[in-house]
C-alpha positions as CSV (number, residue, x, y, z in Angstrom):
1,X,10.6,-84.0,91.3
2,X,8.6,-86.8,89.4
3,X,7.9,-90.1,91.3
4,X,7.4,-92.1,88.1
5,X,5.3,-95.3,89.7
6,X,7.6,-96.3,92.5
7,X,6.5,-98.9,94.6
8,X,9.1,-98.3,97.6
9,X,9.6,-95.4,100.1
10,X,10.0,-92.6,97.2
11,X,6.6,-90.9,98.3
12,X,6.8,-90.3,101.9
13,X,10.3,-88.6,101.0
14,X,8.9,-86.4,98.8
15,X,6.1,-85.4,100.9
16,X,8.5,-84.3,103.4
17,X,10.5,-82.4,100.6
18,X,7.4,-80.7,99.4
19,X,7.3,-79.0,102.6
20,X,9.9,-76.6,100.7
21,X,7.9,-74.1,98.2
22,X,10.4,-74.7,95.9
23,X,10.2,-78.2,95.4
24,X,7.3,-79.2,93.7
25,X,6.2,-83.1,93.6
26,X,4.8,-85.3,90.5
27,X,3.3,-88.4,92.0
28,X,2.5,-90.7,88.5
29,X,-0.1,-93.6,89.2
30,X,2.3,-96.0,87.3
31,X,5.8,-95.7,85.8
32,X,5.3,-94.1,82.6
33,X,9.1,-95.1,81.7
34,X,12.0,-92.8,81.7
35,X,10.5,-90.3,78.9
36,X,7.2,-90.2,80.5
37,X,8.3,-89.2,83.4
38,X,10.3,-86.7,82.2
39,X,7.6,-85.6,80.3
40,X,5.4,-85.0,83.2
41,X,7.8,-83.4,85.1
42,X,8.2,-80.8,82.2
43,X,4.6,-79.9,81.8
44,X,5.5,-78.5,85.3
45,X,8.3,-76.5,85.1
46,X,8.2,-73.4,85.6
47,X,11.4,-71.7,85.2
48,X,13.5,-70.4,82.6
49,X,16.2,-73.0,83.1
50,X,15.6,-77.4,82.4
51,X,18.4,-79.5,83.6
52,X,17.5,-83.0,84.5
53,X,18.9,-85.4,87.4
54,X,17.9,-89.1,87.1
55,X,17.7,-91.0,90.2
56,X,20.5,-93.1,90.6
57,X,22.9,-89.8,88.9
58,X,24.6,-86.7,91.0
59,X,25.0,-83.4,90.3
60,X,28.6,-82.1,91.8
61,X,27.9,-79.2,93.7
62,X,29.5,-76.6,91.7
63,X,27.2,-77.7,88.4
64,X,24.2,-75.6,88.5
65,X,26.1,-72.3,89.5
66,X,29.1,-72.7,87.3
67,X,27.2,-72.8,84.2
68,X,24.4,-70.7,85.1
69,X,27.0,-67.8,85.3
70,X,28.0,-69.0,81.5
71,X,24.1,-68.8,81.1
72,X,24.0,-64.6,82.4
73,X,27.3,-63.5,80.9
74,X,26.7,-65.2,77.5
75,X,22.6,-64.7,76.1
76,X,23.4,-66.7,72.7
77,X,23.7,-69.5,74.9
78,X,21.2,-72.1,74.6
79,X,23.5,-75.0,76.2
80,X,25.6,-75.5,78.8
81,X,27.5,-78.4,79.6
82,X,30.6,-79.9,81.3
83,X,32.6,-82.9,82.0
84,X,31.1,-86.3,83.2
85,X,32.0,-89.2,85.6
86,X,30.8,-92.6,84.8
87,X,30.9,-94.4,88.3
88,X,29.8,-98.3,89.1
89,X,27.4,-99.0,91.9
90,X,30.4,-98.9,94.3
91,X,31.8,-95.4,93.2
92,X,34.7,-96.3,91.3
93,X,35.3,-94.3,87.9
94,X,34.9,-96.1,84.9
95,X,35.3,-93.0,82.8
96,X,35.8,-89.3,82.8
97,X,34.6,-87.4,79.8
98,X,35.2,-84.3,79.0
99,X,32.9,-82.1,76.5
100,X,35.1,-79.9,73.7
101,X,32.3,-78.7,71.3
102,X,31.4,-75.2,71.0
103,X,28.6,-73.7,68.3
104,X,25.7,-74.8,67.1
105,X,24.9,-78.2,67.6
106,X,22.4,-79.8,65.0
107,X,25.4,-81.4,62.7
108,X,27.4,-82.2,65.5
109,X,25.0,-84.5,67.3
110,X,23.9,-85.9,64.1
111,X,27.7,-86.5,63.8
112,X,27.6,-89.6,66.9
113,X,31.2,-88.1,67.6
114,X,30.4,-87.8,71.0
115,X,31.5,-83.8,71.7
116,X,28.8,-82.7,72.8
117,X,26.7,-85.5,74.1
118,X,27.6,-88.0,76.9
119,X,24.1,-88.7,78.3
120,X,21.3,-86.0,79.5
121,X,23.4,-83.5,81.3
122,X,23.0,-80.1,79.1
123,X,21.5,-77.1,81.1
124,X,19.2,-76.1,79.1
125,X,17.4,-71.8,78.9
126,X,14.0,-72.2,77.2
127,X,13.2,-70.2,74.4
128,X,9.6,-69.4,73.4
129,X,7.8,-71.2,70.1
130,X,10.2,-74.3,70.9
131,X,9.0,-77.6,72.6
132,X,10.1,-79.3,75.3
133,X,9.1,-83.0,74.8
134,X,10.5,-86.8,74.8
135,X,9.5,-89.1,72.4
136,X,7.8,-91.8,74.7
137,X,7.5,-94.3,71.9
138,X,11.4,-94.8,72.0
139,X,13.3,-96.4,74.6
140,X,17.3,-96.2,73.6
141,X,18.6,-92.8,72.3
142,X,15.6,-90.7,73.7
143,X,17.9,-88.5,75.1
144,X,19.7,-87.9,71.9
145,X,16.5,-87.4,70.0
146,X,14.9,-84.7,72.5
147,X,18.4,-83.0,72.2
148,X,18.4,-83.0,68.6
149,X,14.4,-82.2,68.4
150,X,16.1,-78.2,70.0
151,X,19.4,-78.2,69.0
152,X,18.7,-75.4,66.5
153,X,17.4,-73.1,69.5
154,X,20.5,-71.8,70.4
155,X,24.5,-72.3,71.1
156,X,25.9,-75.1,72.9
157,X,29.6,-74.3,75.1
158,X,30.8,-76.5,77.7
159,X,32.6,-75.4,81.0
160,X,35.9,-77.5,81.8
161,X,35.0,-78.9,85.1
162,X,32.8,-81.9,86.1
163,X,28.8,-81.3,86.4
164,X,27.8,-84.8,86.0
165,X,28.3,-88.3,87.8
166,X,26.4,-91.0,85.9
167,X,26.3,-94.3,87.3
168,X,26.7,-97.5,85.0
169,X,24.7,-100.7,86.2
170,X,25.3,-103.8,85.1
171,X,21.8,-103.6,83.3
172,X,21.8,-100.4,82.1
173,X,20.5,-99.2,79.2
174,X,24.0,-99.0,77.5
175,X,24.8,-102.5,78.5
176,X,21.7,-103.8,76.6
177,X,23.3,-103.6,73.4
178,X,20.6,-105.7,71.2
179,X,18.1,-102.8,72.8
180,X,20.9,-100.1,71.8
181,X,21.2,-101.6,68.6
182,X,17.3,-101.0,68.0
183,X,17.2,-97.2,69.7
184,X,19.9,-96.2,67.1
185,X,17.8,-98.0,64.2
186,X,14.7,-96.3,65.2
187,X,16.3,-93.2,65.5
188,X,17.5,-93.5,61.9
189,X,14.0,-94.3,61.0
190,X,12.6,-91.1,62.9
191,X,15.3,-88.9,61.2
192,X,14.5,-89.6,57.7
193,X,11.0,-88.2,58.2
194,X,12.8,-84.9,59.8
195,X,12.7,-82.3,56.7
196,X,16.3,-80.8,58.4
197,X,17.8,-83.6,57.7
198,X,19.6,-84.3,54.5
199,X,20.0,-87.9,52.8
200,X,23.4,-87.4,53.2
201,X,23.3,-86.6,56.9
202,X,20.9,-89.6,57.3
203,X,23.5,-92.0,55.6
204,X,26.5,-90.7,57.1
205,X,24.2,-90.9,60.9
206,X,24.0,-94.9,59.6
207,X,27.3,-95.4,58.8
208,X,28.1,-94.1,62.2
209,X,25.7,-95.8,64.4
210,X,26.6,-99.0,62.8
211,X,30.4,-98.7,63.6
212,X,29.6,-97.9,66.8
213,X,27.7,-100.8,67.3
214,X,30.4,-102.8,65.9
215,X,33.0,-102.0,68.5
216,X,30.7,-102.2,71.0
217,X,29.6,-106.2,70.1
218,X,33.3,-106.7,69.3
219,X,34.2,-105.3,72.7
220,X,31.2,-107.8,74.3
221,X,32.9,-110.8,72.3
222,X,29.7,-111.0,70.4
223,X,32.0,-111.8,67.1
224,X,28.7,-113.1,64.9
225,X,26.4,-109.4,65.8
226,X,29.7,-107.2,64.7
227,X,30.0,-109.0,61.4
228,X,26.1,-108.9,60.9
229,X,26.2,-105.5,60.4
230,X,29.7,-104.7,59.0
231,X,27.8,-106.7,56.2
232,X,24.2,-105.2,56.0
């Protein structure tokens, strides 16, 4: 458990938590931002297994069990994840999303079709030789990237029952669209220096983020953003 900075009551709770050998407590100086403190919190682990819980989210309680038996039963497995609940602060459902993709899942993320990536929610078996890292220099789309930076590690398969409850705030990283507009372009950027990834895959990735981005100013009313880039 990483206590990235926090200035409230976070570290007295975790000192009680510590108490249990299995819980084993980050306490950061300063907030390092989301990918440093996830960072930190993975130079620490020690088990075979990463699946990550930000602070405000829920696991349901079936979500690590249910796809850790996936996990035993199936060793080509790399990935395991399962449906998610978007949720505002008062615990109404906004969304319910439901993962289909099974197979490896490089293209597939590259893709932005949204099959196998609704936010960072995989359960993830570590494999030796690959690394386990955020990209702290980016602050929309890190998730994405560190999924696509081991995607070729292994097979992703979803289990058909809710593991996830994420919960949208008004400002939220999705709701910051000119900062979501900038994640997506520096992700471009990044990927055109990865040697896996083709000019066509790298085009067709722009082409996608761009429509996405589209809808999304469209569905904001921002009329002049949506035709800025429908024309660049």
């Amino acid at each position: 458990m990483v206590n990235n900075g926090s200035e409230d009551e976070t570290d007295s709770i975790l000192k009680e938590l510590a108490s249990d050998n299995r819980v084993n407590v980050v306490s950061l100086e300063k907030n390092l931002g989301v990918s440093g403190g996830r960072n930190a919190g993975l130079a620490q682990a020690a088990g075979d297994f990463i699946c990550f819980l930000d602070a405000d989210d829920r696991l349901t309680p079936e979500s690590l069990e249910a796809r850790m038996k996936v996990m035993k039963t199936r060793p080509e497995v790399s990935f395991v994840d399962g449906g998610v609940r978007k949720i505002d602060p008062i615990g109404n459902e906004l969304s319910l999303e439901q993962p289909r993709f099974e197979g490896a899942p490089f293209d597939e993320l590259l893709s932005l079709s949204g099959s196998c990536f609704i936010g960072i929610t995989w359960l993830i078996r570590k494999k030796e030789g690959v690394v386990y890292r955020f990209n702290s220099e980016i602050k929309h789309g890190e998730d994405l990237l560190f999924f696509l930076s081991i995607a070729h590690s292994g097979v992703y398969t979803a289990i058909d029952s809710r593991i996830y409850e994420y919960l949208m705030r008004p400002g939220s990283a999705m709701s910051d669209l000119k900062g979501l507009e900038k994640g997506y372009q520096t992700l471009e950027d990044e990927l055109g220096t990865w040697n896996q990834v083709t000019t066509g895959q790298l085009s067709q990735f722009r082409k996608r983020w761009k429509k996405i981005m589209v809808k999304s100013y469209l569905k904001a009313g921002k009329i002049n953003e949506a035709l800025r880039l429908r024309v660049s």
